[in-house]
N, C-alpha and C positions, 0 to 999 in steps of 0.2 A: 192228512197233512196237506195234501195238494187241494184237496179238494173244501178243506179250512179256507187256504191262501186264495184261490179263483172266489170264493164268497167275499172277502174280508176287499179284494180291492175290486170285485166288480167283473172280473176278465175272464173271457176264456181263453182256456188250456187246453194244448191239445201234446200230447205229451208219450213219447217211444219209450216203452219197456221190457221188461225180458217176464214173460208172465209163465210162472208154474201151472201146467193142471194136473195133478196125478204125479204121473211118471216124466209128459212132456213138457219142453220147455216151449215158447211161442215168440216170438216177430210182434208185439202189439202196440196197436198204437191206442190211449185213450182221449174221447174227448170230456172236458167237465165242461159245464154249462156257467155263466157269473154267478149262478145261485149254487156251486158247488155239487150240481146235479152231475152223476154219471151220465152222458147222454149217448156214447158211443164206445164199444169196445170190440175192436178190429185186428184180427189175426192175421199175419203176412198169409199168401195164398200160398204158395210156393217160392221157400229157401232156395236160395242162388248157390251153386257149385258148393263149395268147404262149408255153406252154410246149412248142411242136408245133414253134415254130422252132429249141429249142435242142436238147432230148432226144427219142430216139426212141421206139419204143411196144416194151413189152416183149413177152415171150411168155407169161406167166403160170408160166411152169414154178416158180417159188418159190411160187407160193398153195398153202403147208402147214404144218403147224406142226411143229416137231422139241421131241424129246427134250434137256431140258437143266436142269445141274444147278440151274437157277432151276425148274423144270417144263416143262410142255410152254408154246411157244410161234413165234409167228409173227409177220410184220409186213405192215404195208399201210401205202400213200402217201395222203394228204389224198384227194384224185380216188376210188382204187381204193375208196374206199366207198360212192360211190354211183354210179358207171357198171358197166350192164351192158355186159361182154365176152363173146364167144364162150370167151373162155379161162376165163371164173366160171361157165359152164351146167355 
């Protein structure tokens, strides 16, 4: 559906959701591309305080930025800015 809507007017999207894997829940941010491409899919690294009860701690594997017909970019969660991770060294 989102990724219909980023093709049909051109745009990208970069878009916060609550992603399932398994058991755990996730902090994610997506980005689609104008052509309705997944081009980025980003797990918060580390939930903040009350947030440890609901989502789990990502891997880092999204800290990059992609190619997209906006330019290059990337995304980070509220937290992800100022805790250091082993997965930011």
């Amino acid at each position: 559906m989102v990724a219909e809507a980023a093709r049909e007017t051109g745009m990208v999207v970069v878009l916060g959701v609550n992603e399932r894997d398994f058991g755990t829940l996730y902090n994610t941010q997506i980005i689609f591309d104008a052509t309705g491409e997944i081009l980025l899919r980003r797990r918060k690294i580390t939930p903040t305080y009350h947030e440890r009860m609901v989502w789990g701690q990502g891997d880092g594997a999204g800290l990059r930025v992609v190619d997209s017909a906006a330019g290059r970019i990337g995304a980070l969660a509220a937290g992800s800015t100022t805790i250091r991770s082993p997965a930011m060294r």
